[in-house]
C-alpha positions as CSV (number, residue, x, y, z in Angstrom):
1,X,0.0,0.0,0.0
2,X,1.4,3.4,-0.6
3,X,1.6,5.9,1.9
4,X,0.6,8.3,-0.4
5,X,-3.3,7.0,-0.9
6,X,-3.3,6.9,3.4
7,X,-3.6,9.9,6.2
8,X,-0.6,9.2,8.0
9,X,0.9,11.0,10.9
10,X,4.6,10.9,10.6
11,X,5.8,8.0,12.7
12,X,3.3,6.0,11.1
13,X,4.6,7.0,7.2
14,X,8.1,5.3,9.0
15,X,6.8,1.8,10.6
16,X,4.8,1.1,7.0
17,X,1.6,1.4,9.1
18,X,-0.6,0.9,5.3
19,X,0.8,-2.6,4.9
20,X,0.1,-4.0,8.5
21,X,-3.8,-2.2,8.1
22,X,-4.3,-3.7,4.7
23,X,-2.8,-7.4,6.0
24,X,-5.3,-6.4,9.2
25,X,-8.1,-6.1,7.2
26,X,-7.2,-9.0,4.8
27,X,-7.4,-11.5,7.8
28,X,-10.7,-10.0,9.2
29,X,-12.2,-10.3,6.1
30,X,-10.9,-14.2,5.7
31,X,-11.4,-15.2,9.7
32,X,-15.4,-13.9,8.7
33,X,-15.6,-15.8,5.3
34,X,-14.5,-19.3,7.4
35,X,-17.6,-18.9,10.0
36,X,-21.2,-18.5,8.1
37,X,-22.3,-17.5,11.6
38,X,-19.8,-14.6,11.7
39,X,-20.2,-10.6,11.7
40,X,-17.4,-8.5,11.0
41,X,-17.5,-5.0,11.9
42,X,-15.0,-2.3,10.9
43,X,-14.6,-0.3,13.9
44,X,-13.6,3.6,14.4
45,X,-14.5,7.2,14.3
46,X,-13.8,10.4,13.0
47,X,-10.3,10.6,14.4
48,X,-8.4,13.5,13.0
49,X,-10.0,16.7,11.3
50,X,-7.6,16.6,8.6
51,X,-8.5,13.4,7.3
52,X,-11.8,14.7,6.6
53,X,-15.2,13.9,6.9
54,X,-14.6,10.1,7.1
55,X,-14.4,7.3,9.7
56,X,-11.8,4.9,10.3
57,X,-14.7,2.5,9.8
58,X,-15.5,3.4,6.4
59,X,-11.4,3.5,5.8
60,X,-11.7,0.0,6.3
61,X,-14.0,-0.9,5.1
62,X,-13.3,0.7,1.2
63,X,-10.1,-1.3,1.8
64,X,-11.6,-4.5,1.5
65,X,-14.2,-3.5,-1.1
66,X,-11.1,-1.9,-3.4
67,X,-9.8,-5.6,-2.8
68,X,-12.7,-7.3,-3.6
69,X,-13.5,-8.8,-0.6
70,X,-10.4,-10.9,-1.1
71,X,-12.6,-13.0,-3.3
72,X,-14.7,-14.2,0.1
73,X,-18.2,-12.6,-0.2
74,X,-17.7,-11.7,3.7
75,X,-18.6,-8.4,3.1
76,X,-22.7,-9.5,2.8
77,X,-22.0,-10.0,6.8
78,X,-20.0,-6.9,7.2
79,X,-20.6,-3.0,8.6
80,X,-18.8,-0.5,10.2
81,X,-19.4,1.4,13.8
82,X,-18.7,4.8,13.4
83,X,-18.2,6.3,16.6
84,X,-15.7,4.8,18.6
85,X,-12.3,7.4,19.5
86,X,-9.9,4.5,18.2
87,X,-9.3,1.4,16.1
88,X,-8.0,-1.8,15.0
């Protein structure tokens, strides 16, 4: 992932912060697609005022939709909360 497409603070631009989120989301995705009785739920608010109008939530959850679900379909069973002060 380049650090270009992300809003990164700067220790995060160092410690390749979009990788570890996209692996993140990639196994969330996956654990979901495994259990048919499974939810998953992209969790986190608007965080920084810079970013924009957008949730850490929806962040994560256009990550796995740009990635096609990883091929799973687990994103029929997924949503995001939108109001929670941190993530991951």
């Amino acid at each position: 992932a380049l650090d270009s497409s992300w809003y990164l603070l700067d220790y995060q631009r160092r410690a390749d912060v979009p990788s570890a989120l996209v692996k993140h989301i990639e196994e969330g995705v996956r654990i979901t697609a495994r259990d048919p009785k499974a939810v998953l739920v992209f969790s986190g608010g608007q965080t920084r005022r810079d970013a924009g109008p957008r949730s850490e939530g929806q962040s994560y959850w256009h990550v796995a939709e740009h990635f096609d679900w990883w091929g799973t379909g687990a994103g029929a069973r997924a949503t995001t909360e939108e109001y929670a002060r941190d993530s991951l």
